[in-house]
Structures are given as C-alpha cells and as structure tokens.
N, C-alpha and C positions, 0 to 999 in steps of 0.2 A: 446459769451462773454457779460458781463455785459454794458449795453449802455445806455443814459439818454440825450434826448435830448430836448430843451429847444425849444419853439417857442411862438409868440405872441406881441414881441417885437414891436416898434413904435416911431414914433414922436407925441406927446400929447400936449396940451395947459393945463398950468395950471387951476386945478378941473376938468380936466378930466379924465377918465377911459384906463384901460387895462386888460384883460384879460392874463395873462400867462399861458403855460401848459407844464407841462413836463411828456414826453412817457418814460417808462423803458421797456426793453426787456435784454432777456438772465439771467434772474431770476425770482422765484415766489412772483411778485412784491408787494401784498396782506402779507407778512411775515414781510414787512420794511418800518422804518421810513425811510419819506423823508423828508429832508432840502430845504429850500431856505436862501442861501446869496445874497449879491448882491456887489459891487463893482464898487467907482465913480475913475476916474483917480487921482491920486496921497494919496488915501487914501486905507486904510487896505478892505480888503474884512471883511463885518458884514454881523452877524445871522439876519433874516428877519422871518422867520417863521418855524413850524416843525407840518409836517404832522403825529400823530404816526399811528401805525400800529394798527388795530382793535379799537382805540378810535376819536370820532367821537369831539374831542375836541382839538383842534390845539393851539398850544405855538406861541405867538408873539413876537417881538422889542417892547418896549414902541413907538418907534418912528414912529410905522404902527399900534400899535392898535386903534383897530376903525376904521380906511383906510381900510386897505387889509382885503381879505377874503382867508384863505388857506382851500382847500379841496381836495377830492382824491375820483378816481371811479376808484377801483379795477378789475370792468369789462372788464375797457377800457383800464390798466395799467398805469392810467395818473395821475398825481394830477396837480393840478391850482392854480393860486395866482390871484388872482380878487385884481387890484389896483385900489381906487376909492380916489377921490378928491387927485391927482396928484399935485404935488414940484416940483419947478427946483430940490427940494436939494434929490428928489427920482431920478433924473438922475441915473445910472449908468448901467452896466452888472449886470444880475440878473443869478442868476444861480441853479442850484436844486444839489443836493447832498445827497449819500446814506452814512451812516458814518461807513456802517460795510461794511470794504473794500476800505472804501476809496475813492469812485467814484464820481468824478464830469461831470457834460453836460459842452459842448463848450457855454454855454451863449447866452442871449439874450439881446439884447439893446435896453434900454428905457431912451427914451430924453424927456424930461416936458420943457415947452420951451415956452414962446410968440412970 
C-alpha cells in the first residue's frame, strides 16, 4: 500500500536549519508529485512547497521562498524540504502529500523556539 513517511523533525533556535525527508513506498515514486503542508495548532493546514514529477523546479509559499529548499532523489524514493533561517511562526507539523490518491505522512514536528 501506498506509505509516506515524514522524518527530520526538531527543536531549532531561531535562523536555524532543518533538514526534512519524506520516504514513499508501495508506488513508482519517480511518476508523482509530492507536496509539503505543514500545519501550526489552531490554524488551517497550508501549501509549503511541490516537488513535480521529472521537473527539476519546485513551487513555493511566498512565505518560504527563499528559506526552504524542496528537492527529490527518485533513487532513494525520498524528497526533502531543507528549512534554513527558521520562525517561531514556521513552528508547526510539516507533512508531505501525494495529491493523486489522496495520501498524506503522519507528520513531522518542527518547533523554532529560543
């Protein structure tokens, strides 16, 4: 079955980094875009980035361009979100998402924090 699991997650001081990654299995992972949301407690889960499929050029938030870096090694089955110079207000669960199908990862937790 279709699986997507998020790991990387952290406690950060603000301007600091994280690395995210998300594993897909139970699909030929190389055929799909992948998403990242992410989501702070008591607000809406938002778009954060989009991996596509064969294009080497990733969709951002305004509110991460320039910060994050989204990429994908088809090799490995994984794509990654490189967060650099870190927010309190980029707290939340970050989460990956394949949109045909439907499938989200159980998340991952990133706290920016002094």
């Amino acid at each position: 079955q279709v699986q997507l699991v998020e790991s990387g997650g952290g406690l950060v001081q603000p301007g600091g980094s994280l690395r995210l990654s998300c594993a897909g299995s139970g699909f030929t992972f190389k055929y799909y875009t992948i998403d990242w949301y992410r989501q702070a407690p008591g607000r809406e889960r938002e778009f954060v980035a989009r991996v596509w499929e064969r294009d080497p050029t990733p969709l951002y938030a305004d509110a991460v361009k320039d910060r994050f870096i989204a990429s994908r090694d088809d090799a490995k089955n994984t794509t990654y979100l490189q967060l650099n110079d870190l927010r309190p207000e980029d707290t939340a669960m970050y989460y990956c998402h394949r949109a045909t199908g439907n499938y989200w990862g159980q998340g991952t937790q990133v706290t920016v924090t002094s």
